[in-house]
Steps between C-alpha positions, in 0.01 A plus 500: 500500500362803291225693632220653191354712804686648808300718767749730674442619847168547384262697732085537463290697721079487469353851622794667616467808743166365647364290774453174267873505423590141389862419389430206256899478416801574703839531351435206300849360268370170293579350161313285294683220301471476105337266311378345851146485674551673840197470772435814704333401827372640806196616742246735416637873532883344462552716145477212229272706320615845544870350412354370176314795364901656553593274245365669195425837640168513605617605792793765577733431788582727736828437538742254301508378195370237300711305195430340195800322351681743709339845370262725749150445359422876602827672368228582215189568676330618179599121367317319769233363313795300258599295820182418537510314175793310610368407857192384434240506845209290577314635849252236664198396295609678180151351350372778608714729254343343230296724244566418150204355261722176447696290691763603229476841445538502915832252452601783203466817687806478698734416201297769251573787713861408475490550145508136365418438176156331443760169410714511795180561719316204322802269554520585829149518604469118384780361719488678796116346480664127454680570791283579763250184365227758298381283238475661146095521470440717823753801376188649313272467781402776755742498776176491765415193359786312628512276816721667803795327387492550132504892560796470752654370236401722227579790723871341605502421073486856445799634676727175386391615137703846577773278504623652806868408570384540932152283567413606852122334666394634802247157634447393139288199613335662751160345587517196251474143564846281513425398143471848423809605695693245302336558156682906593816429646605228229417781262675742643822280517455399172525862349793560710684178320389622146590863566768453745355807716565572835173456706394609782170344731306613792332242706421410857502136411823351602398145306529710161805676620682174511388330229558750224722725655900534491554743698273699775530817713316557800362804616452593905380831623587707156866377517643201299517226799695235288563396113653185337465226292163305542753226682620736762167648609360223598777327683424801720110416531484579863609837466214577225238359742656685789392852232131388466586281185344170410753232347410198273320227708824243392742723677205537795548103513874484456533758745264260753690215437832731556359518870434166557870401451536394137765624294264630188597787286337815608613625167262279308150677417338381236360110521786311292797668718332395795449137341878477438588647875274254661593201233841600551477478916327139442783365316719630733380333821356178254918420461610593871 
C-alpha cells in the first residue's frame, strides 16, 4: 500500500491562549491510499473538516507534518499555493463560490490561473463537464440559473478541471435528494477511474461511505479512532454506533438478526452482501 498523503503527528489548535480554546486535532498520524476513494467520517466537532483543510494548506499545523508523495507540503511555505493545485478542495455547498458570467468561464477559472493554455483549458473544461452529467447547452448559461444540483456540479466541475492529482469533498452532496446524491458520487468515482487520483470524501452518511468507498477513517474526539478498508470498518459496526455514528440500515438488520441467533455476516452492509449471507444461511439449514 502507497500512501499520496500522510498526516504526521499532526496537531491543530482553534483560539489558542484564550478561554474558547478548542483542540480540533491531537497528535493525529494517518495516510491516505493512492489511486483509492477513502471516506473520512465522524460527529460534529470530531476534526473531519479541520483535517481536510490540512491537506492542501489552508490550514497550518501546529505541530507535525503533513506529506505529499512523501515531501512536507510546508518545507516551502512561499510555494503553498502550488499544492493547492495538486490537492484540489471542495468545502460544503461550493455553489455558493460561484461568480463567473458562464457556467464555463466558472469551470475555466481554476485551470486559467494555473497557466493552461486556452487548448488545454478548453479540452479540459469539456470533459470534466461530461463527467459530472453537465450537458453541453447549459455551459454558456449564468451559473444562477441552474437548478441546486446542476451548480453542485458545476462547482465540483471546476476543481476536477484543475486536474488535481488529490480530489478531497468535504459533504459534497450535502442537502440533495438520493437521486441527487447519486447523480454526485457516481461522478466523483468516475473522475477518480479516468484520472486515477487519490480522493478523499467527507460525509456523515454511512450508506455513501459503503457504497463508494474503499477505504474509511473515523474520527472521535480530534484523534483518529480507527481506519481500514471499507470491509473492516464495518465488521466493527457496534463500535461506530457505540461513538455516536449511524451505520447502513443492512448492517442495522444483520446486526438484529445477529441477536436473534442466526449466523449472518455482520460484515455485509450494503443490500446484495446481506442477500448472499442470508441466501447463504438458507441453503445451509435447507440441506441439514
Amino acid at each position: 500500500m502507497e500512501n499520496k498523503i500522510q498526516i504526521e503527528n499532526v496537531s491543530f489548535v482553534y483560539s489558542p491562549g484564550t478561554t474558547y480554546r478548542t483542540d480540533a486535532l491531537d497528535d493525529v498520524s494517518i495516510g491516505f491510499e493512492k489511486g483509492k476513494i477513502t471516506g473520512l467520517i465522524g460527529h460534529t466537532g470530531s476534526g473531519k473538516s479541520t483535517l481536510v483543510q490540512m491537506l492542501n494548506g489552508l490550514l497550518k499545523p501546529a505541530s507535525g507534518r503533513v506529506l505529499i508523495d512523501g515531501e512536507d507540503i510546508w518545507e516551502k511555505p512561499k510555494e503553498i499555493s502550488k499544492v493547492r493545485f495538486r490537492v484540489g478542495l471542495v468545502m460544503q455547498y461550493p455553489e455558493y463560490q460561484l461568480f463567473e458570467e458562464t457556467v464555463r468561464k466558472d469551470i475555466a477559472f481554476g485551470p486559467k490561473n494555473m497557466g493552461m493554455s486556452d487548448e488545454q483549458i478548453a479540452k479540459s473544461t469539456e470533459t470534466v463537464a461530461k463527467i459530472v452529467g453537465l450537458d453541453e447547452s447549459v455551459l454558456d448559461k449564468s451559473p444562477f440559473d441552474l437548478s441546486g444540483g446542476q451548480k453542485r456540479r458545476a462547482a465540483i466541475a471546476g476543481v476536477m478541471a484543475m486536474e488535481p492529482e488529490v480530489l478531497v469533498l468535504d459533504e459534497p452532496a450535502a442537502g440533495l435528494d438520493p437521486e441527487g446524491r447519486n447523480s454526485i458520487f457516481a461522478a466523483i468515482a468516475d473522475y477518480q477511474k479516468q484520472k486515477n487520483a487519490t480522493v478523499i470524501i467527507v460525509s456523515h452518511s454511512m450508506e455513501d461511505m459503503a457504497r463508494w468507498c474503499d477505504n474509511v477513517v473515523v474520527m472521535s474526539h480530534s484523534k483518529v479512532y480507527m481506519a481500514g478498508t471499507t470491509d473492516e470498518i464495518f465488521e466493527r459496526a457496534s463500535e461506530l454506533v457505540s461513538v455516536g455514528l449511524d451505520i447502513p440500515e443492512i448492517t442495522r438488520l444483520m446486526m438484529l438478526l445477529k441477536k436473534r441467533g442466526l449466523d449472518v455476516d455482520l460484515g455485509a452492509y450494503t443490500v446484495d452482501a446481506a442477500i448472499a449471507s442470508v441466501k447463504k444461511l438458507f441453503d445451509e439449514n435447507k440441506d441439514r
